[in-house]
N, C-alpha and C positions, 0 to 999 in steps of 0.2 A: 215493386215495393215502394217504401215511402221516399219522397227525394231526399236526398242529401241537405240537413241544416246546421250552419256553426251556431253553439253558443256562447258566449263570454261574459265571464263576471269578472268582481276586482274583488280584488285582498285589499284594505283597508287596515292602518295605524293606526288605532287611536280613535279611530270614530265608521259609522257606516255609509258615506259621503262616497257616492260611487266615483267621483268626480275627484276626488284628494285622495285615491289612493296612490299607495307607494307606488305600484306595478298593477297592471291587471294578471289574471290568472289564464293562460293560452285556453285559446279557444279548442273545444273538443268537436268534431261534427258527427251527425246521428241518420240512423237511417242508413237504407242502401244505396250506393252507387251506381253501379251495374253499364246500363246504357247510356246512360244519360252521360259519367265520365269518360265513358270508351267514347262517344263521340265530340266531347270537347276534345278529347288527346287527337281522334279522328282528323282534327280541322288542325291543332297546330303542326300536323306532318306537310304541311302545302297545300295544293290543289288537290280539286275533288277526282279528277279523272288517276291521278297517280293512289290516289287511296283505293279507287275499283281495281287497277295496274296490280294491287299488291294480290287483294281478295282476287281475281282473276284469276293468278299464277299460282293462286293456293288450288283453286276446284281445279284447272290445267293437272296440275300435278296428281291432286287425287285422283283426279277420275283418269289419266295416262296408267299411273299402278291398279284399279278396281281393271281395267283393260287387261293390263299382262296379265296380269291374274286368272280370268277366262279364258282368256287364250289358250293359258297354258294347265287350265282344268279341259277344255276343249281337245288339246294337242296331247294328253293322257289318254285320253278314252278312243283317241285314233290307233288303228292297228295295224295300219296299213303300212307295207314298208318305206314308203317315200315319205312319212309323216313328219321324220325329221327335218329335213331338204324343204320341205314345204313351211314349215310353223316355225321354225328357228329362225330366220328371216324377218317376220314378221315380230315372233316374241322379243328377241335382240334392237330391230328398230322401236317398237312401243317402249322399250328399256331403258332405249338411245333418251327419246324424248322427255322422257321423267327426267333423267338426268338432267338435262338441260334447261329445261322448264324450272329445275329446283334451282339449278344457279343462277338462272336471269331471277327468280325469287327474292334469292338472297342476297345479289348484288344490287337488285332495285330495292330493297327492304334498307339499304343500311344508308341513303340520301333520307328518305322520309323518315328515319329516326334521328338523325341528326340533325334534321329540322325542327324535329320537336325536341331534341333537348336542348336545342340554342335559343328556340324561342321563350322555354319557359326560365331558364338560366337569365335570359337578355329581361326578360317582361319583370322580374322580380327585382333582378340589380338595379333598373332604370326606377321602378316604383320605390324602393328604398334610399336609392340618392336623392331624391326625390321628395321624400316625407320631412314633414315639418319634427324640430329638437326633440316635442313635446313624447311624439312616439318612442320615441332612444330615451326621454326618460324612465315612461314607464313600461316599458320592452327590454326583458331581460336579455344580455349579446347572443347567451348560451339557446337562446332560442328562436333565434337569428341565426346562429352559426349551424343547430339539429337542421334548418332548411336550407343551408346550403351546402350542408355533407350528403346527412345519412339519406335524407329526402331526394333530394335533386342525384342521389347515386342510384337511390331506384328508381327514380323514373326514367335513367342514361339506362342502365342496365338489365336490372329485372324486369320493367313493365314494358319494354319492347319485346325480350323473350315470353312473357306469361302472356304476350296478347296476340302473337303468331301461332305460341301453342293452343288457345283457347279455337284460333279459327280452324286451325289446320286438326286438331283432337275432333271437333262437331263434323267436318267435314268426312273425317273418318270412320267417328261414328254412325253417320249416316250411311259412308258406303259401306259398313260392314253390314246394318240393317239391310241395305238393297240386295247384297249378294246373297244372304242368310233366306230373305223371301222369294227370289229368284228360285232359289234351287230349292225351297218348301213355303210354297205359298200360305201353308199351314200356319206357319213360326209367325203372320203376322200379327195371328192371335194374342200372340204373348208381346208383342212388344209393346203397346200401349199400356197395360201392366208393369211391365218391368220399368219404362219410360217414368212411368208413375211414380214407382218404388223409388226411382233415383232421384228424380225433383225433391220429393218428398225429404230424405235424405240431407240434398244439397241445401234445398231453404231451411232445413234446420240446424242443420251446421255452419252457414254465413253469418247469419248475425254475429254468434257468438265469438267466430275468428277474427270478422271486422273492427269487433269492438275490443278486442283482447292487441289487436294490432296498432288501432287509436291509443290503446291506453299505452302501450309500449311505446310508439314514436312521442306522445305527453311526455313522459317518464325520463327519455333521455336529455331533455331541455337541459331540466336540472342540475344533470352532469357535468354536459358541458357548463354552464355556464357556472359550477362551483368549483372544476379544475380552472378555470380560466382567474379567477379571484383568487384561489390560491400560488396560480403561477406569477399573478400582480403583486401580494401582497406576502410570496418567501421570504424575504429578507426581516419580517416584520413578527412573521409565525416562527421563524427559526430563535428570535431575539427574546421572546419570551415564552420556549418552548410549547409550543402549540402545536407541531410538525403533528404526532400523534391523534390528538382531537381532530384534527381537518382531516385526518387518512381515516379513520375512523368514521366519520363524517360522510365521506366520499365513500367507501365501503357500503354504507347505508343508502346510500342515494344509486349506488349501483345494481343493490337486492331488489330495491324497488323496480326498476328498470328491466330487472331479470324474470320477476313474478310473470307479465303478461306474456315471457318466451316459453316458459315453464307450463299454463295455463295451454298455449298455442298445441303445444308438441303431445299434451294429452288429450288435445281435439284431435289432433291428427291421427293420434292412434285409434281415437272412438270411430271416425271416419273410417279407417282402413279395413277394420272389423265386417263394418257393415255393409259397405263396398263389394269385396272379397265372398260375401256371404250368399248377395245379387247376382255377382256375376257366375260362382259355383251352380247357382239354379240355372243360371242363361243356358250354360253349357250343356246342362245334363236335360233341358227342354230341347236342345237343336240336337244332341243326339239318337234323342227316341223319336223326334219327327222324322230324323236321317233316317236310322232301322228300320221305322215305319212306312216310310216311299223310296225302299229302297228297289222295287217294283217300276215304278214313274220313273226315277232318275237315274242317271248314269253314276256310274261309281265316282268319275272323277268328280262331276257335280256336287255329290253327297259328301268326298272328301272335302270340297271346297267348302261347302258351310260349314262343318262341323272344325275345319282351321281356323276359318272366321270366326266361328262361336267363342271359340278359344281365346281367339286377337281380341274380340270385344271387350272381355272383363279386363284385360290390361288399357285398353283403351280407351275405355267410361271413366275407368280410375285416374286415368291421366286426367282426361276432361275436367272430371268432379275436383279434382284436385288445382289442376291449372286455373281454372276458374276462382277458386274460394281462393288461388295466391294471386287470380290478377284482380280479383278485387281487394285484397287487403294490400296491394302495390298501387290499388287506383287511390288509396288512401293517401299514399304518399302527393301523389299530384294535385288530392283534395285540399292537401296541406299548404302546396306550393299556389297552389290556386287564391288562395286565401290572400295571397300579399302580393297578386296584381289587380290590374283592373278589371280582369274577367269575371270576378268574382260578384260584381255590383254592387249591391248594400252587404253583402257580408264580407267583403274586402276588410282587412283588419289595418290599413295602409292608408292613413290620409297623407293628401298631398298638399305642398307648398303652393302660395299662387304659382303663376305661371313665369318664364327665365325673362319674356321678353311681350308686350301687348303694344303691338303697334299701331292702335289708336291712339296711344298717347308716349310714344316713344321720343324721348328731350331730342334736343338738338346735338350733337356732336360736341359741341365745345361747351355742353351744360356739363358741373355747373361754371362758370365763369366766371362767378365773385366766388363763393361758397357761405351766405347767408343761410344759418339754419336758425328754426323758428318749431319750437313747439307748442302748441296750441290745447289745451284743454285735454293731453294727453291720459288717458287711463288706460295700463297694462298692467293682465292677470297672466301667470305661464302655462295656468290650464282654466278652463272652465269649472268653477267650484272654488277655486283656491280664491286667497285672499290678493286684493291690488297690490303691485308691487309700484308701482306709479300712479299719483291720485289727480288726475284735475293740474298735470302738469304743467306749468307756461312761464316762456322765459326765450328769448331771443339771443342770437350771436350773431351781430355784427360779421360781415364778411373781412376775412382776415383777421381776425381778433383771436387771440392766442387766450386759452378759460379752462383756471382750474377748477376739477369737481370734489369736494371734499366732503364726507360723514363717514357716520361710525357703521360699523358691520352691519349690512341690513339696511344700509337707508337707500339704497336703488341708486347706486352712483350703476355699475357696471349694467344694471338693468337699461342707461339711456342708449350705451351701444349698441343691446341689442332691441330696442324699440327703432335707434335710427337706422340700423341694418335691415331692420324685419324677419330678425329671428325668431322674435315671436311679434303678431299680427294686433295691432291696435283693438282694444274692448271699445273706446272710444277715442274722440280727438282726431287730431291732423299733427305731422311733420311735415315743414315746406323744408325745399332746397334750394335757393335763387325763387322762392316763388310758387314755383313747384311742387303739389300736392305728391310726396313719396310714396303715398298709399295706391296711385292709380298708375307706378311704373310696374314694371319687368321686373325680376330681383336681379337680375343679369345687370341690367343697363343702373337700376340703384347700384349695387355693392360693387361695381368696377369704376365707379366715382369718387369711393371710399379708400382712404387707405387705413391699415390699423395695424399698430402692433400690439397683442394680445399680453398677457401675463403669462402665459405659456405657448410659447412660439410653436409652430409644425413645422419640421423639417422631413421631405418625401424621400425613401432611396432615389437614389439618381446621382445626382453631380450638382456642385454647386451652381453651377449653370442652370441647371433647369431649377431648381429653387430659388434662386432668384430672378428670373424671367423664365416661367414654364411656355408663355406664347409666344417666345422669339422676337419679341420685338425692339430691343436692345442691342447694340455691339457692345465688342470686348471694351472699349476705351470706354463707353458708358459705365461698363458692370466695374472696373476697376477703379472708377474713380465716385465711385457709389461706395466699392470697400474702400478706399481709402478716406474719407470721410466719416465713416463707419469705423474706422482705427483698425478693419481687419485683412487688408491686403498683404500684411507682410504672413498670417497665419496660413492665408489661400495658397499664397506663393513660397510658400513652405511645405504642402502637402502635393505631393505625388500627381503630375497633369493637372496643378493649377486649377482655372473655372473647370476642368473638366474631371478633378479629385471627385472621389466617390463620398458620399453621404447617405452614412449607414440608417438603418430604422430608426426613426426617431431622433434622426441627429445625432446617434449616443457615440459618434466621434467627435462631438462636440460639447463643451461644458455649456452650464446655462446660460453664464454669461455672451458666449460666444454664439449660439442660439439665438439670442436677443439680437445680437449689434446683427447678424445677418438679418431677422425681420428688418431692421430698420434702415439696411445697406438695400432692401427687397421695396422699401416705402419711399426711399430717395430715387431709387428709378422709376416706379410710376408718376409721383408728382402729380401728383392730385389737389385739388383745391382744398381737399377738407383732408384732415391726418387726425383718430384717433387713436388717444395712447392710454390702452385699459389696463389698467394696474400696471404698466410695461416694467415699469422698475422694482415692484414689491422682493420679487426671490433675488435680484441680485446686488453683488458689491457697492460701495459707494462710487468707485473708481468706473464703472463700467454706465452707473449712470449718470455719473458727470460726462461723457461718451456723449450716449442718447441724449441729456439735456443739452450742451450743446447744440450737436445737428438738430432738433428741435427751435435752437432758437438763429442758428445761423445757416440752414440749408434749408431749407421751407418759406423765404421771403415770402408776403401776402397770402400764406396759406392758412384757410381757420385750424385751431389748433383746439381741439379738446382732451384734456387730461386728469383722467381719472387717478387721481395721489394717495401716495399711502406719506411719504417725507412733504412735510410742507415747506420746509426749505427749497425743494427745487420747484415750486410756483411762485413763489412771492414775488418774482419780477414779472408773472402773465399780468394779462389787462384786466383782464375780469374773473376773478372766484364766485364757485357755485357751490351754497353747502347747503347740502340734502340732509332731512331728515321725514323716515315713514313715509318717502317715497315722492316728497315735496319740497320744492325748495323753500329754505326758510331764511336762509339771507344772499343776495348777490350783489356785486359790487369790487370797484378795486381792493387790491390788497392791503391795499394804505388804511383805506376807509374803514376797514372792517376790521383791522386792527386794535384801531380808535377809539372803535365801539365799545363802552362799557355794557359788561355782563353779555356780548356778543360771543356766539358760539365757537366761530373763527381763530377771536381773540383768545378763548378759554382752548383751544386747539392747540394752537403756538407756544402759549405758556407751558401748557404740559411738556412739551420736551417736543413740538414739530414731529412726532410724529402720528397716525392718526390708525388704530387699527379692526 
């Protein structure tokens, strides 16, 4: 059939700019699967000899039972008194060995699935840590999280059982074929026919379960990702009675999801009809060939096909069955496929540059002044959208302490993330000592940096690992990092001190207290350059008179940029930056630019110092 292709469009606000939209719309893929995914899943189980290992002990098996089986159509038609003394022996050990053969099977079966469910678990996590912001913008969680449940549980679960039944079902059905022509060479007549009948059947029945399968795992995105928004935003739906409308909501986005199970379950039942119908002729062809040589054949022989005849129609059915569910399971991995790199151009997953390129990896002790320098900078957050940074340029002195000031929208927060590389330069250069940041590692850039954020992360764990996750600190460091931080006596009041637990999100922590740990987490690395973006906007005045402090007496010669919303606590930096539309439009001391008549600065301060 046709290969396997995704495709993907975008939803669009407000205009048809495939490039500015909100979110794109998940990719659906088309076409059958069949061989082509059975042997990508083939390769991520290990090596190629342990995948023959498996197929081996499957035909071992079959062909051990199509054995007993003769035998003991053989050992009927014996009449002779020692017949049992003689064939029981032998039927007992061919019996021995199925046995055995099925459990090396199944003990060797279950390493090679769990090689394939760790590689494609491991291949997807590392590509998505991995992806540049832009994707988390417009990638809904909820369908991020459909591939990491419902998806990745079928390909653990279901698609290693539908794809032993699919070898081990053909295997079967072949040898019911071989014993049924054996004992009526007649009966081969009909099988190419009936073989017919069922293909015929099967291909018309796949499409429509594949795509009824595609459109259900689509479907549940949505779910999740709108329970997820309402379990964010309860406290907010409960406050202006909305609880109702969003269950409602939900409800709706569930019928959806429910249609293509609905749709499925009456393929299935059209399948069974037909199925049932084939195999009813199979039986009553092998029994009039039986009656008819019954002359030629031994009774026992004659019984034997016409039990076979009988096993087939349950065993086609399994097959036809097994098959149309491993390939709407192979969907599943088609899904997961999509968001690594095996996927090549249709990979839905771009990646960040690389952690570390060690042709141009700084020195150890870069940077060493912390001179930053931006240069003709222009940054857009997606390709399409408008510059958020124009032809930006403006130097900081190493060691120089530089407030960044404008109103909503003028690209102050945008320079953190242009000097991080959270998103990747349209144009221009940032130096650091020098040093072109565009041609490092992001690893070797951002562990140069220190920053405390407007909204801190705090990881379960302990205080300890939150503020030094790579150990490279003692206790007398970390406590005298919170005590500068004003939060040692808080630590040493919770239960096992550095080693107190820190729950999700910090929420045994208020905001304030959030903060002063980033900033007790910024005094231990000690970095040449310290940004502070938005650090003080959410919280009390008390907490960052704190932060500004250690900002101005625990960072000696360190450059200091900060992003203000109170302009009161820059007035004593050395240099102010005030942006606007994404350009600086005055810089200079605070004095100076105070001075200024009809200066923006000045028109800042007057309003009331703060700036929002």
């Amino acid at each position: 059939g046709q290969e396997g292709t995704t495709a993907s469009s975008s939803a669009v606000v407000g205009g048809t700019d495939e490039a500015a939209a909100l979110h794109t719309t998940e990719g659906r893929g088309s076409g059958s699967l069949g061989l082509r995914m059975l042997l990508v899943y083939a390769r991520s189980m290990g090596s190629t000899p342990f995948v023959l290992f498996l197929v081996l002990s499957v035909v071992a098996e079959i062909g051990t039972q199509v054995a007993s089986s003769f035998w003991l159509s053989h050992w009927s038609s014996d009449t002779s008194a020692s017949s049992s003394s003689h064939h029981l022996p032998v039927f007992a050990l061919l019996c021995g060995i199925a046995l055995v053969v099925c459990v090396v099977r199944v003990l060797g079966s279950i390493p090679a699935f769990l090689n394939a469910s760790y590689f494609w678990h491991h291949e997807m996590l590392v590509r998505l840590l991995h992806a540049p912001v832009s994707f988390f913008d417009i990638t809904p969680t909820g369908r991020i999280l459909n591939r990491f449940t419902k998806d990745t549980d079928m390909v653990d679960v279901n698609l290693p059982a539908s794809t032993l039944w699919v070898v081990r079902g053909s295997l079967n059905v072949l040898s019911v074929f071989v014993v049924i022509s054996v004992a009526s060479p007649v009966f081969l007549c009909f099988v190419v026919p009936v073989i017919f009948a069922y293909e015929c059947v099967r291909v018309y029945y796949l499409p429509s379960s594949r795509e009824a399968q595609r459109l259900g795992s689509i479907s549940k995105s949505p779910v999740f990702a709108h329970f997820q928004e309402t379990l964010q935003g309860l406290s907010t739906l409960r406050a202006y009675g909305l609880t109702g409308s969003f269950a409602q909501q939900n409800l709706k986005l569930v019928d959806e999801n429910q249609r293509p199970l609905l749709i499925n379950a009456a393929l299935n039942r059209w399948l069974s009809i037909r199925l049932q119908s084939l195999g009813a002729g199979l039986v009553l062809a092998s029994g009039i060939l039986a009656a008819a040589s019954r002359d030629q054949i031994s009774a026992g022989l004659a019984a034997l096909s016409v039990t076979y005849a009988l096993k087939v129609t349950g065993n086609i059915n399994w097959l036809i069955r097994q098959s149309a569910e491993n390939e709407t399971h192979l969907v599943a991995l088609e899904r997961l496929r999509e968001y690594t790199g095996l996927a090549g151009d249709d990979c839905q997953v771009s990646q960040e540059a690389p952690a570390e390129v060690p042709e141009t990896k700084p020195p150890a002790s870069w940077p060493s002044a912390g001179a930053v320098t931006f240069e003709n900078v222009v940054m857009r957050y997606r390709p399409g959208l408008p510059d958020v940074l124009r032809n930006l340029t403006f130097s900081v002195p190493a060691g120089t302490r530089v407030g960044i000031v404008g109103r909503t929208g003028a690209g102050k927060s945008s320079l953190s993330v242009a000097l991080l590389r959270i998103v990747e330069l349209a144009s221009g250069r940032i130096t650091i000592d020098g040093i072109d940041v565009g041609t490092l590692g992001l690893t070797d850039l951002r562990a140069a940096i220190s920053i405390i954020p407007q909204d801190p992360t705090l990881f379960v764990g302990t205080v300890r690992y939150n503020m030094d996750p790579f150990g490279k600190a003692n206790d007398v460091e970390m406590w005298a990092a919170l005590a500068t931080a004003q939060m040692d006596s808080v630590v040493r009041a919770m239960e096992g001190g550095l080693d107190a637990a820190v729950k999700e999100g910090g929420s045994n922590f208020s905001v304030g207290q959030r903060q002063l740990l980033a900033l007790a987490r910024a005094l231990l690395r000690q970095k040449r350059i310290l940004v502070l973006d938005e650090a003080t906007a959410n919280i009390d005045v008390a907490t960052d008179a704190v932060i500004q402090q250690a900002v101005r007496t625990a960072f000696p010669g360190v450059t200091v940029l900060t992003v203000a919303h109170r302009i009161g606590t820059i007035l004593d930096y050395d240099q102010i930056l005030v942006m606007d539309h994404g350009e600086v439009v005055e810089q200079g001391p605070p004095e100076e630019l105070r001075a200024k008549q009809g200066g923006i600065f000045a028109s800042m301060v007057d309003a009331g110092g703060r700036v929002d």
